[in-house]
C-alpha positions as CSV (number, residue, x, y, z in Angstrom):
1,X,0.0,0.0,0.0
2,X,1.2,3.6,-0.8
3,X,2.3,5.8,2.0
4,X,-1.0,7.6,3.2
5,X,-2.3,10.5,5.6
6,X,-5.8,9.9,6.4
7,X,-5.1,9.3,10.3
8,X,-3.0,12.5,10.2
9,X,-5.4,14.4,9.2
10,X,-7.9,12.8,11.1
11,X,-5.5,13.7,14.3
12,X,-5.2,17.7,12.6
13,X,-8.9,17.8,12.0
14,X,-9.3,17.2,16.0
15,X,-7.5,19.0,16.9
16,X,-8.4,22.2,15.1
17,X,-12.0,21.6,15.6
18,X,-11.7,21.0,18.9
19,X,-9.9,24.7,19.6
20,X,-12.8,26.1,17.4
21,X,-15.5,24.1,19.2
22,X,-14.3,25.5,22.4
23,X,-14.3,28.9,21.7
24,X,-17.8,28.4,20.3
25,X,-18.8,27.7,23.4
26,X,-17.2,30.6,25.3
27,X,-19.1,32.5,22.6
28,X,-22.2,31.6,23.4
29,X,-21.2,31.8,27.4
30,X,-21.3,28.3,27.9
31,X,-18.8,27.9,30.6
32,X,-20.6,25.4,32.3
33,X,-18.4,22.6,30.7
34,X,-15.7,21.5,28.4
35,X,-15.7,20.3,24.9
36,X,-15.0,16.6,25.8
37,X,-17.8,16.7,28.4
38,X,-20.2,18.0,25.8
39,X,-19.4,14.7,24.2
40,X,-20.9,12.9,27.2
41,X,-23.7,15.3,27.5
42,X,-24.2,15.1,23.9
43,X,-24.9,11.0,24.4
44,X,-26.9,11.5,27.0
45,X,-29.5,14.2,25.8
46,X,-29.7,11.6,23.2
47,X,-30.5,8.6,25.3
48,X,-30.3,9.7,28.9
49,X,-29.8,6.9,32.0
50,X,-27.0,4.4,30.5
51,X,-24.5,2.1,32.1
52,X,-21.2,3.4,32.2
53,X,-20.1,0.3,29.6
54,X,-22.5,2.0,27.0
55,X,-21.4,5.6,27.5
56,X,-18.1,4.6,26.7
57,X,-18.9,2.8,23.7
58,X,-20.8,5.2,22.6
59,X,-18.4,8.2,23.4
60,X,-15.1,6.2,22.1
61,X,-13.8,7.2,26.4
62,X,-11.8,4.6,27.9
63,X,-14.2,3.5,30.6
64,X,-11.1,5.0,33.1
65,X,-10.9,8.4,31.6
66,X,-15.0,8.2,31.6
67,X,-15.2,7.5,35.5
68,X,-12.5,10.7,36.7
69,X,-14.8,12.9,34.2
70,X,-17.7,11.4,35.2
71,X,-16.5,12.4,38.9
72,X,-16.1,16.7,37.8
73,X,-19.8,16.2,35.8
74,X,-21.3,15.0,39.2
75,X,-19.4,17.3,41.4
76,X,-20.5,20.0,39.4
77,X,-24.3,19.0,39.2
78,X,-24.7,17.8,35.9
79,X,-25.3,14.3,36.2
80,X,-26.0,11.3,39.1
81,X,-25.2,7.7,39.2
82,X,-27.7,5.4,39.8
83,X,-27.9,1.9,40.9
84,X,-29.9,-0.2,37.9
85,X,-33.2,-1.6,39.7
86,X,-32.7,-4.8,37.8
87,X,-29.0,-5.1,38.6
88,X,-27.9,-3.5,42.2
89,X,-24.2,-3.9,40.6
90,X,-25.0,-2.0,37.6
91,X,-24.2,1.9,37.5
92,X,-26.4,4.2,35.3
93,X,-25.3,7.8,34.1
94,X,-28.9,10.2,34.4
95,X,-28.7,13.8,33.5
96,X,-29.6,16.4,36.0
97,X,-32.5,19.0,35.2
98,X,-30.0,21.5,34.8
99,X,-27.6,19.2,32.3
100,X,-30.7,18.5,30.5
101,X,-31.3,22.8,30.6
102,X,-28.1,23.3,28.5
103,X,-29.3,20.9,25.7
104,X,-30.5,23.8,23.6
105,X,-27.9,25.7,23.8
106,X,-25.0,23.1,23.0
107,X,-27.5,22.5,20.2
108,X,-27.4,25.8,18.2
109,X,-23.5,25.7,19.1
110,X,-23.4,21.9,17.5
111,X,-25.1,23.2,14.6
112,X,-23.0,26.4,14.0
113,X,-20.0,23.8,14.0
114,X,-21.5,21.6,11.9
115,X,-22.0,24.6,9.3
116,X,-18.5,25.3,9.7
117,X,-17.1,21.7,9.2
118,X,-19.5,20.9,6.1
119,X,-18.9,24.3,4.4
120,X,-19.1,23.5,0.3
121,X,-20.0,20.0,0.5
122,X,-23.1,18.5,-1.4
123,X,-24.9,16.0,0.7
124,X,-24.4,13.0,-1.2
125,X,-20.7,14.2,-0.3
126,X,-21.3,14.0,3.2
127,X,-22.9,11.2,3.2
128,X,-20.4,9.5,1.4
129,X,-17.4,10.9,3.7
130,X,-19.4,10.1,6.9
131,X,-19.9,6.6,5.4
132,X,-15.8,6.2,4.9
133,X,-15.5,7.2,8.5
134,X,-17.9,5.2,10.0
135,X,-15.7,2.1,8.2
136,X,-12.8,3.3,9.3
137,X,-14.2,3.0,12.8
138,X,-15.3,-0.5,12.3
139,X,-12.6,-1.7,11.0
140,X,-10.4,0.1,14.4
141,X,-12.6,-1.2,16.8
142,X,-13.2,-4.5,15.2
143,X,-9.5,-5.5,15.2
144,X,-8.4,-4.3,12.2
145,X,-5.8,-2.6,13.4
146,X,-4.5,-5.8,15.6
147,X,-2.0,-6.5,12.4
148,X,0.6,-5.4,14.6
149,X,1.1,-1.5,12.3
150,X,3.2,-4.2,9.7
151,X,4.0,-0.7,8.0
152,X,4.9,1.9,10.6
153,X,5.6,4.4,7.6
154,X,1.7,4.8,6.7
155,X,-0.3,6.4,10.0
156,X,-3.8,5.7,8.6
């Protein structure tokens, strides 16, 4: 295989959005959290009271990085634990009323990014990019990348 960039620029795209994202947010004098939070909120305004094994999936956190910002989210209000009534040993993540507040907000901050992000393309275009990524995905978190890198030249 040739010598490719596609995780580089993955990595540069994250980065940059991330610094833009953020100051988005300040924008619109939402101090209340971080980005990487958001992405926690975000799942959760989507499907609210899930096990921390979920959330993680769902978020791409390592369950351990998950838990210590879980911890900040609950010290600040934003969300509670709660013991599953079917399984005592089970913890759910449940927004807070005032997590749940900021949903609107985060929204028109979301969409302003998505703007940004998708400026020029058709959506056949972004369906087709969204489609590559969501194989590239797979193919990570399905063990396509346990080959062991057998070409450390090419990062993705």
């Amino acid at each position: 295989m040739k010598q490719t960039s596609g995780g580089f620029l993955i990595s540069q795209i994250k980065q940059v959005q991330g610094r833009i994202f953020e100051r988005m947010l300040q924008e619109a004098g939402i101090d209340q959290f971080n980005g990487a939070q958001g992405r926690i909120l975000y799942v959760l305004w989507r499907q609210d009271n899930l096990p921390i094994s979920e959330l993680s999936a769902r978020t791409g956190l390592a369950k351990t990085t998950l838990t210590s910002m879980l911890d900040r989210m609950e010290a600040a209000g934003h969300i509670r634990r709660v013991a599953d009534k079917k399984d005592r040993r089970m913890v759910r993540i449940a927004l807070t009323e005032s997590a749940r507040a900021m949903s609107g907000r985060y929204d028109q901050v979301s969409g302003r990014m998505t703007e940004a992000f998708y400026q020029g393309f058709t959506d056949s275009e972004i369906e087709a990019f969204e489609g590559y990524l969501r194989r590239v995905l797979e193919n990570l978190t399905k063990g396509g990348a346990s080959n062991g890198g057998q070409n450390p030249e090419n990062d993705g």
